[in-house]
PQR file of N, CA, C, O and H, with PARSE charges and radii, in Angstrom:
ATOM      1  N   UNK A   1     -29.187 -13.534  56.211 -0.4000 1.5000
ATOM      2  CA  UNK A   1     -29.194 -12.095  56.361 -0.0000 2.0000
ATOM      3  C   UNK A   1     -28.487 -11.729  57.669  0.5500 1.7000
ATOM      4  O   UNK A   1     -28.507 -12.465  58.656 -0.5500 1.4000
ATOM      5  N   UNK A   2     -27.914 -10.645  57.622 -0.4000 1.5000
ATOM      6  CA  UNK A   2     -27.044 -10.212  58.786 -0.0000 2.0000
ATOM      7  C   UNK A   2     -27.785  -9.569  59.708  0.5500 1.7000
ATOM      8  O   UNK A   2     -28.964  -9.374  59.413 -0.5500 1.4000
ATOM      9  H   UNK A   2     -27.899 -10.047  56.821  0.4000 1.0000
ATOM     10  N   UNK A   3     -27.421  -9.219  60.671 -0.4000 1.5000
ATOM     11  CA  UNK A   3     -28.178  -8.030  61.985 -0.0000 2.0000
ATOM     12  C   UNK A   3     -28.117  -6.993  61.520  0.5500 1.7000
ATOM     13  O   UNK A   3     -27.365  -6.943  60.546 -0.5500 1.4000
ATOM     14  H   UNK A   3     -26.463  -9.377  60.910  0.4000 1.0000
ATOM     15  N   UNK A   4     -28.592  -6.093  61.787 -0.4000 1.5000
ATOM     16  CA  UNK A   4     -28.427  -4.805  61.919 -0.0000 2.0000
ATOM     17  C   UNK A   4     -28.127  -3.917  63.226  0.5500 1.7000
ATOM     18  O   UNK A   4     -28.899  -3.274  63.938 -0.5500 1.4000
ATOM     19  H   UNK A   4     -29.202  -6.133  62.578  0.4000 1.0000
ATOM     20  N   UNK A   5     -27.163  -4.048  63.273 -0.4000 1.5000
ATOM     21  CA  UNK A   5     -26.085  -3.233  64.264 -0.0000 2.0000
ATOM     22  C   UNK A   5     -26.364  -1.964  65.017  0.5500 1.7000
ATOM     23  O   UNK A   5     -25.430  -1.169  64.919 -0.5500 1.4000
ATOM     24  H   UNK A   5     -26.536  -4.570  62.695  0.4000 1.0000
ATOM     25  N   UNK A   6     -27.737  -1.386  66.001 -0.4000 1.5000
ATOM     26  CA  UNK A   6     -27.842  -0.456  66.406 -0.0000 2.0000
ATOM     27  C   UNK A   6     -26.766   0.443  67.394  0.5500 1.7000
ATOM     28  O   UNK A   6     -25.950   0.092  68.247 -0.5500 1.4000
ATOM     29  H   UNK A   6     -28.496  -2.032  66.081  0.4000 1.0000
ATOM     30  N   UNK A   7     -27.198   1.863  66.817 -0.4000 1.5000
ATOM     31  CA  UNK A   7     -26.127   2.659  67.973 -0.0000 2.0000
ATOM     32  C   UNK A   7     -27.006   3.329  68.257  0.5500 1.7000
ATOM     33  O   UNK A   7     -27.869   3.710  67.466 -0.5500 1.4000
ATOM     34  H   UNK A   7     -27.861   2.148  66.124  0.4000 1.0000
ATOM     35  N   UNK A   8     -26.939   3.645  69.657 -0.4000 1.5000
ATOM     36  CA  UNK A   8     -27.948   4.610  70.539 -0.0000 2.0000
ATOM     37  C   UNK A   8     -26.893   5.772  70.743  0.5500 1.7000
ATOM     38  O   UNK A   8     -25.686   5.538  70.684 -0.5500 1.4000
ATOM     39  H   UNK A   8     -26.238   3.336  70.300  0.4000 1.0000
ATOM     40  N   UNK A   9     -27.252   6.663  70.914 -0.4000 1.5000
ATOM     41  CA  UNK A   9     -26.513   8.325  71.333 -0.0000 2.0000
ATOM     42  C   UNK A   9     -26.897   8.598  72.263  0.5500 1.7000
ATOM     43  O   UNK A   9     -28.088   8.902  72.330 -0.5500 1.4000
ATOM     44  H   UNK A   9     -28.232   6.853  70.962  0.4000 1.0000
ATOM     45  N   UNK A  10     -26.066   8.622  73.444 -0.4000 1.5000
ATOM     46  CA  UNK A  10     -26.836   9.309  74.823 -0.0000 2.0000
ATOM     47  C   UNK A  10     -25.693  10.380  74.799  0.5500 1.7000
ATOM     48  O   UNK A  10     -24.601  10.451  74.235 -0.5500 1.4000
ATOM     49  H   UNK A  10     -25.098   8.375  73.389  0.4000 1.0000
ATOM     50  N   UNK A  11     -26.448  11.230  75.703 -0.4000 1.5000
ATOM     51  CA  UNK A  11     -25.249  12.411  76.353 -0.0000 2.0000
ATOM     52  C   UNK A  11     -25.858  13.945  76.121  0.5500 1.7000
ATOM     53  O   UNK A  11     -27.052  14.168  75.919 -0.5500 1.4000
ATOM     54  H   UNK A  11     -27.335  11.172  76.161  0.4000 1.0000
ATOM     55  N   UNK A  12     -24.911  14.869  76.180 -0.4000 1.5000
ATOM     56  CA  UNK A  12     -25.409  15.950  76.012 -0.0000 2.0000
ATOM     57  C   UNK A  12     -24.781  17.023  77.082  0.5500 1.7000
ATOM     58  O   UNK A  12     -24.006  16.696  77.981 -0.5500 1.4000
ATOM     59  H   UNK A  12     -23.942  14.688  76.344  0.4000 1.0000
ATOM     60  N   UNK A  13     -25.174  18.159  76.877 -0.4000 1.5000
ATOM     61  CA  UNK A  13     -24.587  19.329  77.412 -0.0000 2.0000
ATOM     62  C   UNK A  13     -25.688  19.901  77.938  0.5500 1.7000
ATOM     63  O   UNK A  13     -25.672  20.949  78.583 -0.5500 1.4000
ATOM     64  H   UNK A  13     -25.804  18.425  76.148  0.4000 1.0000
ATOM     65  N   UNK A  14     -26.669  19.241  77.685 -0.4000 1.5000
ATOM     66  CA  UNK A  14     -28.181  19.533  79.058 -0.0000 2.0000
ATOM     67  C   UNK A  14     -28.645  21.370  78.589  0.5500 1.7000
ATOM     68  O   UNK A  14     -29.429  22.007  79.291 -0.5500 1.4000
ATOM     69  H   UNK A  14     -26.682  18.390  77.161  0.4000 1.0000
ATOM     70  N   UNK A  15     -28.109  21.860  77.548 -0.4000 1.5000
ATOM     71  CA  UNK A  15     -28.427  23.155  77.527 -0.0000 2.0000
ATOM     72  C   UNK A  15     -29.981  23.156  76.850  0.5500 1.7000
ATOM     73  O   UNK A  15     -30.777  23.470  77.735 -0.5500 1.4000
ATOM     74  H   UNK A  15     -27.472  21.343  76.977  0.4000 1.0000
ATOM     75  N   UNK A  16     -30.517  22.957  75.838 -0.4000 1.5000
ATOM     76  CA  UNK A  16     -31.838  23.299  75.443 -0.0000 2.0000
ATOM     77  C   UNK A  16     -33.144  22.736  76.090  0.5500 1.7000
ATOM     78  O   UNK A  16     -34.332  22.964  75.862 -0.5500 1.4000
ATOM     79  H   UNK A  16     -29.870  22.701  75.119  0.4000 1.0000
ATOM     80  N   UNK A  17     -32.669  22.132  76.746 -0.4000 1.5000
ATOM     81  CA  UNK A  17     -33.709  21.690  77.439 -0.0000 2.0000
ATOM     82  C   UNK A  17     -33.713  22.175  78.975  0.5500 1.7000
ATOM     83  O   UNK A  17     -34.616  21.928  79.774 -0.5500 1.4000
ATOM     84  H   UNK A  17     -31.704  21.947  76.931  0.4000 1.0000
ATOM     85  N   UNK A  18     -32.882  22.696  79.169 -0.4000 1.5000
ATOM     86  CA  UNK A  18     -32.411  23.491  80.571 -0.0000 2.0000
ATOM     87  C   UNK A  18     -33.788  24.379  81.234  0.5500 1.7000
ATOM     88  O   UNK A  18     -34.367  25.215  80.541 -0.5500 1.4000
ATOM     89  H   UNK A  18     -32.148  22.897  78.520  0.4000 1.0000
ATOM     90  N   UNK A  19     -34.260  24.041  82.811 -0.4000 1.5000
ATOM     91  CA  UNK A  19     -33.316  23.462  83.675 -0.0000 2.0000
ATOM     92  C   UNK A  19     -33.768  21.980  84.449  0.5500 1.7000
ATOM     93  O   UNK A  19     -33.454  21.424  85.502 -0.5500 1.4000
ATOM     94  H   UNK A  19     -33.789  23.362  83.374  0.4000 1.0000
ATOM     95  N   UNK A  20     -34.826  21.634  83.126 -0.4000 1.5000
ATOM     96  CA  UNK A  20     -34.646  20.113  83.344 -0.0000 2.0000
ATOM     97  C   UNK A  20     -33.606  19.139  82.868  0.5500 1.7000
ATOM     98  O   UNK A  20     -33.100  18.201  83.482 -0.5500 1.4000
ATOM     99  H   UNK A  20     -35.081  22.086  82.271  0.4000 1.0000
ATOM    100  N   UNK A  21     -33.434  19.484  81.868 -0.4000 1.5000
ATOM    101  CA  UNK A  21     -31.746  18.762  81.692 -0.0000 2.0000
ATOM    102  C   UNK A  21     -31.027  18.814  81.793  0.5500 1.7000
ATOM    103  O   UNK A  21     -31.870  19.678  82.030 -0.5500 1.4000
ATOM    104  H   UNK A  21     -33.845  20.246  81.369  0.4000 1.0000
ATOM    105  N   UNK A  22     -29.977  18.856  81.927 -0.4000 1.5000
ATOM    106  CA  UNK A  22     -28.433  19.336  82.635 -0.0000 2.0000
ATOM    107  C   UNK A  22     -27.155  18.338  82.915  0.5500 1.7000
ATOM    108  O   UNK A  22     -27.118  17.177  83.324 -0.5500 1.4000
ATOM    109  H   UNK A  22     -29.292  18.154  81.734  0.4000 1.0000
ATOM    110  N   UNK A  23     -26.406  19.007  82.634 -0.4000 1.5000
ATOM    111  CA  UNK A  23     -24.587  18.209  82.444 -0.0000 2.0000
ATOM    112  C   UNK A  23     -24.730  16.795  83.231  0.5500 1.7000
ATOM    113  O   UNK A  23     -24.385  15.716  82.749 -0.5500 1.4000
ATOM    114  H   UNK A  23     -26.436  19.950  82.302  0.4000 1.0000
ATOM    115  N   UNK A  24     -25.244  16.959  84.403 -0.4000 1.5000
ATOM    116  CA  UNK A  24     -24.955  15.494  84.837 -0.0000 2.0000
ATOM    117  C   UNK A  24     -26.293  14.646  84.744  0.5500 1.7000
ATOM    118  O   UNK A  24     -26.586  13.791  85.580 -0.5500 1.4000
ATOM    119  H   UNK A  24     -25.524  17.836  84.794  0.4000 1.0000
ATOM    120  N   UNK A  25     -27.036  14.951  83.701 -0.4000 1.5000
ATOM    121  CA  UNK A  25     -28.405  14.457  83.843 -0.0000 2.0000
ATOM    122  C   UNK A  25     -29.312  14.770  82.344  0.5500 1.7000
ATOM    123  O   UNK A  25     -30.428  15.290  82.327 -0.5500 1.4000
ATOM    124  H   UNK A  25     -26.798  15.645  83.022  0.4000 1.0000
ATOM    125  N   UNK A  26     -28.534  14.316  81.116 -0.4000 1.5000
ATOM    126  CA  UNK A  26     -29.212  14.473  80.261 -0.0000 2.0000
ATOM    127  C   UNK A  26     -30.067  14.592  79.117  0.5500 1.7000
ATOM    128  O   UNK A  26     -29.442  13.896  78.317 -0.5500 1.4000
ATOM    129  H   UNK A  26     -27.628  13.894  81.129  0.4000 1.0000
ATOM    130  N   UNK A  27     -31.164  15.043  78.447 -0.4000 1.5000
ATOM    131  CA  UNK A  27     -32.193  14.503  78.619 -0.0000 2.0000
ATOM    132  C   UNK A  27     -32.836  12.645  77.960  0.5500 1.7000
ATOM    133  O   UNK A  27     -33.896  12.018  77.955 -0.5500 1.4000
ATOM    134  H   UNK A  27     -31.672  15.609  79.097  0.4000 1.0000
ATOM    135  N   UNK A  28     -31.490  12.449  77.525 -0.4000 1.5000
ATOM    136  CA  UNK A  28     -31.578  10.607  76.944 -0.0000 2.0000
ATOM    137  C   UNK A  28     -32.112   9.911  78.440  0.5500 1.7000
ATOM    138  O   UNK A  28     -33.016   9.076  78.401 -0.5500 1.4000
ATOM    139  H   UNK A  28     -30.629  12.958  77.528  0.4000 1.0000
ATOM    140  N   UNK A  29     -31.640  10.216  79.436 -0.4000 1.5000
ATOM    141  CA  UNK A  29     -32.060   9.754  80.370 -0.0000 2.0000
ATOM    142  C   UNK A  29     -33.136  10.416  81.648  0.5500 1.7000
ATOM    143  O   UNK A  29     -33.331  10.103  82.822 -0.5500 1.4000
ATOM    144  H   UNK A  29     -30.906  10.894  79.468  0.4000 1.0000
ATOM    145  N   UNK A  30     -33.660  11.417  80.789 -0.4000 1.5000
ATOM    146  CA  UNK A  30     -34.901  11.642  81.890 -0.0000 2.0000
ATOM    147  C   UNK A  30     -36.198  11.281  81.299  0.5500 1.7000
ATOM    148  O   UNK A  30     -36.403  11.507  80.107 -0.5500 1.4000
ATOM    149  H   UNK A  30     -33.502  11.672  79.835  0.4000 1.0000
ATOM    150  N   UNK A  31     -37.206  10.661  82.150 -0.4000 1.5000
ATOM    151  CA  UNK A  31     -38.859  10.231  81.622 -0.0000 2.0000
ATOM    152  C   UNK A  31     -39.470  11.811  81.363  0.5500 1.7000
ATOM    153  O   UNK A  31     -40.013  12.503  82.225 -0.5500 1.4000
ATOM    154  H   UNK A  31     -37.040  10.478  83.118  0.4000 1.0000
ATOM    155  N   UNK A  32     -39.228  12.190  79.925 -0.4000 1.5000
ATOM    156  CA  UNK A  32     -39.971  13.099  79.763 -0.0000 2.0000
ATOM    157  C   UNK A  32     -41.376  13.125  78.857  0.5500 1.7000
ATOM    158  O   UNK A  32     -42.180  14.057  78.882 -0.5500 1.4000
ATOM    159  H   UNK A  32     -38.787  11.628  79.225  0.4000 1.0000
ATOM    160  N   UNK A  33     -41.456  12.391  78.370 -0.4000 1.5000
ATOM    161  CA  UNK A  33     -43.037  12.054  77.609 -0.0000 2.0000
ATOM    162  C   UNK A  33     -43.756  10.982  78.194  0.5500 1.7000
ATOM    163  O   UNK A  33     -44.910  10.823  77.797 -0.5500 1.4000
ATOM    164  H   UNK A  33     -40.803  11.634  78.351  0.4000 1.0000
ATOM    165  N   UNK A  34     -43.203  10.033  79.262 -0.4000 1.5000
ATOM    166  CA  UNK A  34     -43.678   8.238  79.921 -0.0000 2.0000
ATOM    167  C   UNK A  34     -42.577   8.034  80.731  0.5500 1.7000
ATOM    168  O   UNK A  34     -41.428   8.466  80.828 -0.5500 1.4000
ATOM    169  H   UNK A  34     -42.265  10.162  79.585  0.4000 1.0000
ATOM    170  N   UNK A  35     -43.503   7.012  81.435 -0.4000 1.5000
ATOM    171  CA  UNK A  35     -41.924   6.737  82.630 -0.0000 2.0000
ATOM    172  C   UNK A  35     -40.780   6.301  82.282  0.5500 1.7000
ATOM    173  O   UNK A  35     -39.801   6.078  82.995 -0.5500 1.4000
ATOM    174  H   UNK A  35     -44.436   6.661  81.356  0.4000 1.0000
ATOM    175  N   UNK A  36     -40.940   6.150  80.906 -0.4000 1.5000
ATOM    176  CA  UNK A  36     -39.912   5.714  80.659 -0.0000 2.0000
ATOM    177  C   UNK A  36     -38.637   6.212  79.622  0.5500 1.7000
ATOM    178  O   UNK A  36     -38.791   6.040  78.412 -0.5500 1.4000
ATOM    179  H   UNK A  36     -41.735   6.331  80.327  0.4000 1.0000
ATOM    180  N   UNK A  37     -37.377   6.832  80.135 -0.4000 1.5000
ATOM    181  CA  UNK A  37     -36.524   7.564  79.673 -0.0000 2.0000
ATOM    182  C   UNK A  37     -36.215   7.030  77.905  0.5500 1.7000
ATOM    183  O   UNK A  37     -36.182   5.887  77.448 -0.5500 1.4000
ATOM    184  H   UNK A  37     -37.252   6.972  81.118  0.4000 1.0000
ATOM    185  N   UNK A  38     -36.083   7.946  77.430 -0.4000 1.5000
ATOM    186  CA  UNK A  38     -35.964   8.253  75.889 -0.0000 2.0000
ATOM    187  C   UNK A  38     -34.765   7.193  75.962  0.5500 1.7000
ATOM    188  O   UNK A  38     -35.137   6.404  75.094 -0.5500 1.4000
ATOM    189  H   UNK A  38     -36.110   8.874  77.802  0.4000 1.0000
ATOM    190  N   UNK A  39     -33.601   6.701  76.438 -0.4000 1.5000
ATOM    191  CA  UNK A  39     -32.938   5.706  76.196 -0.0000 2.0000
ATOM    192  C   UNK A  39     -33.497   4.604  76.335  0.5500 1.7000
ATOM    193  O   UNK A  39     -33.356   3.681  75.533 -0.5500 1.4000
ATOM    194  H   UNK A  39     -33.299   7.342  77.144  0.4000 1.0000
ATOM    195  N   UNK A  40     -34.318   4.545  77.536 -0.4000 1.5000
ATOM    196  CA  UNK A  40     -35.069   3.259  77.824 -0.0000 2.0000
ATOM    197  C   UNK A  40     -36.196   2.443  76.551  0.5500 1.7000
ATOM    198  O   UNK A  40     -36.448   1.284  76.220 -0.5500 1.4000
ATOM    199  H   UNK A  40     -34.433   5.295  78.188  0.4000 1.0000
ATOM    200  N   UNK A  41     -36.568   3.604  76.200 -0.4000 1.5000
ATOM    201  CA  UNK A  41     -37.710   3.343  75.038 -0.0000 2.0000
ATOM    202  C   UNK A  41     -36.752   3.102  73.912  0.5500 1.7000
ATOM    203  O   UNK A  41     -37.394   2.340  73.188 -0.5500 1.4000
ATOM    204  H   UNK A  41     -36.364   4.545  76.468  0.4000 1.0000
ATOM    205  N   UNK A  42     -35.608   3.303  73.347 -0.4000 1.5000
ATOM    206  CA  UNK A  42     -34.666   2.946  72.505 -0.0000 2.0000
ATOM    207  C   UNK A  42     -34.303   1.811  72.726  0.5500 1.7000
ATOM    208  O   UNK A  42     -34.516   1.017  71.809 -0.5500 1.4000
ATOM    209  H   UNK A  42     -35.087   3.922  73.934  0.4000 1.0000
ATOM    210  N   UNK A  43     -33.607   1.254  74.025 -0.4000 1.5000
ATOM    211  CA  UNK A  43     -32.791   0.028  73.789 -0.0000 2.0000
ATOM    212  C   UNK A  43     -34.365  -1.253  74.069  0.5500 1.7000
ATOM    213  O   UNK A  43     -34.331  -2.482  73.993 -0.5500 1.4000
ATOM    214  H   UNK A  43     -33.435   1.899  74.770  0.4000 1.0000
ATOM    215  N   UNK A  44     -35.459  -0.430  74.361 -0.4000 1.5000
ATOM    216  CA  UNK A  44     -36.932  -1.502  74.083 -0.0000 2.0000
ATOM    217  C   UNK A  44     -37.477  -1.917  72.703  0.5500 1.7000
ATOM    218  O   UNK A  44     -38.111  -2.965  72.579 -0.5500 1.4000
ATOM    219  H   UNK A  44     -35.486   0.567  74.424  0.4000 1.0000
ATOM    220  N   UNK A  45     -37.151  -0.836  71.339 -0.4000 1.5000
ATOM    221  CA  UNK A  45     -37.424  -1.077  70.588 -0.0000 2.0000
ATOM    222  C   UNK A  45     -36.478  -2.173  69.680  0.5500 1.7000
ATOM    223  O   UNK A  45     -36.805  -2.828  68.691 -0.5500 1.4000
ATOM    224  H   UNK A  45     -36.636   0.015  71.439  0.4000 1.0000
ATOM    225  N   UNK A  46     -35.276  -2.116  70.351 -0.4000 1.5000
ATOM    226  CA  UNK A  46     -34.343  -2.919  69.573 -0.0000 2.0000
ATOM    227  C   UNK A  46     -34.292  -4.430  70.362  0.5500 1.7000
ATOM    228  O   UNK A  46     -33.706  -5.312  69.735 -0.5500 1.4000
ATOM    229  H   UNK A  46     -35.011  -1.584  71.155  0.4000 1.0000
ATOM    230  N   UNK A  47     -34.814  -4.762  71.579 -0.4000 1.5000
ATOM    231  CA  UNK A  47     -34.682  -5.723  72.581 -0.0000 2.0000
ATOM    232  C   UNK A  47     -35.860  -6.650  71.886  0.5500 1.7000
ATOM    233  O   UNK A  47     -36.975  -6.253  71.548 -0.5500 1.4000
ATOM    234  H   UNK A  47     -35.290  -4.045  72.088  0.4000 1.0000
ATOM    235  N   UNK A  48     -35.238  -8.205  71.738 -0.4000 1.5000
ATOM    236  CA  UNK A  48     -35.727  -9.133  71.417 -0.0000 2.0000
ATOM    237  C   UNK A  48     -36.529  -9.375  70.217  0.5500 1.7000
ATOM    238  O   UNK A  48     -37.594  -9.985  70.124 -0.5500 1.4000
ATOM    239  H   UNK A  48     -34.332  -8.527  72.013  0.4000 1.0000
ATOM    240  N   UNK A  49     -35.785  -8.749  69.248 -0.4000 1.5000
ATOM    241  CA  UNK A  49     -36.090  -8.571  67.610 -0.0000 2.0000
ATOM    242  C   UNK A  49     -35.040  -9.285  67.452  0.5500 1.7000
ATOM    243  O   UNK A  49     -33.999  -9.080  68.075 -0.5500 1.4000
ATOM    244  H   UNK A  49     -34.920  -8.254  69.323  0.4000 1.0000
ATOM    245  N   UNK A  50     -35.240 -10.416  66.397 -0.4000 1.5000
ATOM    246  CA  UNK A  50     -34.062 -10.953  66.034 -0.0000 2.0000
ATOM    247  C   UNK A  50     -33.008 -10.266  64.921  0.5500 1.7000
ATOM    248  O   UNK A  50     -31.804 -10.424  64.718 -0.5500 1.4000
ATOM    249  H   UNK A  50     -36.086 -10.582  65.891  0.4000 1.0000
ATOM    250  N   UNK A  51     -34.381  -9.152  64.092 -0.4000 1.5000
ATOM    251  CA  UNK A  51     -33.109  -8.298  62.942 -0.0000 2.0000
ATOM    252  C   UNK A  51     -31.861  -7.528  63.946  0.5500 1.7000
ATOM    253  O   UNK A  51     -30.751  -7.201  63.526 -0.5500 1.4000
ATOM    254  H   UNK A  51     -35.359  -9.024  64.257  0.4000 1.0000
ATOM    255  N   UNK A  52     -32.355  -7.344  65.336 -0.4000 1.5000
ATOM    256  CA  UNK A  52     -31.117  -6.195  65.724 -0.0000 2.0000
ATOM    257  C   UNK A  52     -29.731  -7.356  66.772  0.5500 1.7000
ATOM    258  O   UNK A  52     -30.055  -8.041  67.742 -0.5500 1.4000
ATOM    259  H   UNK A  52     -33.256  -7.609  65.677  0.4000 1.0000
ATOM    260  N   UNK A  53     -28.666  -7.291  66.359 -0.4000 1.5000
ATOM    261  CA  UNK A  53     -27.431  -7.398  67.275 -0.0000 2.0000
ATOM    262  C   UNK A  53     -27.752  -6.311  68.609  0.5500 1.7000
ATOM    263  O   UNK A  53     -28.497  -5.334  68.699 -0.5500 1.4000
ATOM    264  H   UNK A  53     -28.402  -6.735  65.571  0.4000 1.0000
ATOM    265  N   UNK A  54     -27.110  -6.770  69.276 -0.4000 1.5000
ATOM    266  CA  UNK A  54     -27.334  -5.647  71.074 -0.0000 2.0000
ATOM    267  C   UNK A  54     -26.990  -4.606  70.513  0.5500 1.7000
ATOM    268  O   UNK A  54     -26.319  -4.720  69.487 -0.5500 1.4000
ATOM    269  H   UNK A  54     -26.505  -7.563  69.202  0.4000 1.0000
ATOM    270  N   UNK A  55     -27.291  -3.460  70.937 -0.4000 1.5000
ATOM    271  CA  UNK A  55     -27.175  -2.402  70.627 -0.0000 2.0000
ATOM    272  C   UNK A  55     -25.058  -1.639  71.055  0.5500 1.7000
ATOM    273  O   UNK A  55     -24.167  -2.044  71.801 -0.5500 1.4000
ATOM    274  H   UNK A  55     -27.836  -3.368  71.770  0.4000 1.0000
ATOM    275  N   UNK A  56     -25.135  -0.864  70.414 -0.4000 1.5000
ATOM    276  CA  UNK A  56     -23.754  -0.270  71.170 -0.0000 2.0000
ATOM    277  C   UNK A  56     -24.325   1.397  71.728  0.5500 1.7000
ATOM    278  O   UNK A  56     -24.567   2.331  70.963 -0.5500 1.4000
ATOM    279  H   UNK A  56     -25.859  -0.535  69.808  0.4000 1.0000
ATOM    280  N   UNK A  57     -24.401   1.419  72.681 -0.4000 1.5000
ATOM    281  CA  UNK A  57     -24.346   2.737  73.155 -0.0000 2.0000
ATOM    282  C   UNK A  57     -23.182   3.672  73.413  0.5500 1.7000
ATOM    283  O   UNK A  57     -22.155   3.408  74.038 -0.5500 1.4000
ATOM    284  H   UNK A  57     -24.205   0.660  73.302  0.4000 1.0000
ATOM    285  N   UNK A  58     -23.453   4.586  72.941 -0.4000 1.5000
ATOM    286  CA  UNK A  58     -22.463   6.037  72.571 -0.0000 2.0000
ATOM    287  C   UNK A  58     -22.471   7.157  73.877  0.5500 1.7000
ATOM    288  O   UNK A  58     -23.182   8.138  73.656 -0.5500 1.4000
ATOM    289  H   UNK A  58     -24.288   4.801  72.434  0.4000 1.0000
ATOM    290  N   UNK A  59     -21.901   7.142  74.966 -0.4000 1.5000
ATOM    291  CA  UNK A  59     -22.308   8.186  75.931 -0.0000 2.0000
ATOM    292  C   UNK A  59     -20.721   8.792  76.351  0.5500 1.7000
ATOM    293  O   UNK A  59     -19.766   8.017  76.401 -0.5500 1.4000
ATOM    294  H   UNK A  59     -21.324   6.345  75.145  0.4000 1.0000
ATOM    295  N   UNK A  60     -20.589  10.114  76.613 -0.4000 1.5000
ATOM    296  CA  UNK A  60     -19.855  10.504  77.254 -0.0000 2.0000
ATOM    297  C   UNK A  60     -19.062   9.781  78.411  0.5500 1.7000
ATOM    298  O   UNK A  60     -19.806   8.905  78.850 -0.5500 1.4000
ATOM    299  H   UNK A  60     -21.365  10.744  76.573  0.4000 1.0000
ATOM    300  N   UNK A  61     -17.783   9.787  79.127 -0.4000 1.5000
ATOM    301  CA  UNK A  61     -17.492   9.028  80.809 -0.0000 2.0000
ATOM    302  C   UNK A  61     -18.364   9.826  81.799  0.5500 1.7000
ATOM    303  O   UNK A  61     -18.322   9.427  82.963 -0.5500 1.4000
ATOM    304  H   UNK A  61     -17.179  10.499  78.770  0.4000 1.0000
ATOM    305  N   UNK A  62     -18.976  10.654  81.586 -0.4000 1.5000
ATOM    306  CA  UNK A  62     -19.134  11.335  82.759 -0.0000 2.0000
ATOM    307  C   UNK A  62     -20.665  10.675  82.633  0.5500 1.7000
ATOM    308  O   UNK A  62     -21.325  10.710  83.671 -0.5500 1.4000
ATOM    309  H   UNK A  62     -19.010  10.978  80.640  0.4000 1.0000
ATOM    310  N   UNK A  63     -21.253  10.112  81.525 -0.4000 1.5000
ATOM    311  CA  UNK A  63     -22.986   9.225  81.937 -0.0000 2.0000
ATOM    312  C   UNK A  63     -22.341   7.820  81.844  0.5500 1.7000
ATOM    313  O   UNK A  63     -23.172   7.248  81.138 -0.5500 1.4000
ATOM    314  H   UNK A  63     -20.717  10.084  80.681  0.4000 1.0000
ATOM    315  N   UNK A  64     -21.536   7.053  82.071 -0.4000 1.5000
ATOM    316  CA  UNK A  64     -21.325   5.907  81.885 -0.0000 2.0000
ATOM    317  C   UNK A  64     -22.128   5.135  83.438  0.5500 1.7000
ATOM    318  O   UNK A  64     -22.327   3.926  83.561 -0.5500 1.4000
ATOM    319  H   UNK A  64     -20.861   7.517  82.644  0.4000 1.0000
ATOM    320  N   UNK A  65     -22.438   6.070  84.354 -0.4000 1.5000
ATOM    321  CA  UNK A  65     -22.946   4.756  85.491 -0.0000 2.0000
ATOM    322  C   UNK A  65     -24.716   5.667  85.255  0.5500 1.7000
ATOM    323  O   UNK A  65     -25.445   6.036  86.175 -0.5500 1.4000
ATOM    324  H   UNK A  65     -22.277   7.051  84.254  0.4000 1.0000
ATOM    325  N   UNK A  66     -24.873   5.752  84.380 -0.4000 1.5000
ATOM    326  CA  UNK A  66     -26.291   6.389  84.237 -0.0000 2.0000
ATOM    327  C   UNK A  66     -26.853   4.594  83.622  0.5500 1.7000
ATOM    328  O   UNK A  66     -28.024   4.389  83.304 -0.5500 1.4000
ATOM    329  H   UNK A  66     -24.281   5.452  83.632  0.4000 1.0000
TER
END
């Protein structure tokens, strides 16, 4: 059986969640329900399962050192 190939989506235009989220800060990467950011809890659910290949994450250049 093959992997299953996850893609994560980060990024955003920070507007609905505004003015905790925002253009250079958004909300995939803020701890808003646990300390731990909505990306973080994504690339945890796929980490050290053998069904998933590493994930590929999808982010804008402007979150790439996020």
């Amino acid at each position: 059986m093959s992997a299953i190939h996850p893609v994560i989506l980060c990024g955003g235009s920070g507007t609905r969640l505004w003015p905790v989220s925002r253009k250079p800060m958004p909300k995939p990467f803020l701890p808003l329900v646990s300390e731990e950011t909505l990306f973080e809890q994504a690339v945890r659910r796929v980490a050290g399962d053998d069904r998933f290949a590493a994930p590929l994450v999808v982010a804008g250049a402007a979150h790439a050192d996020l």
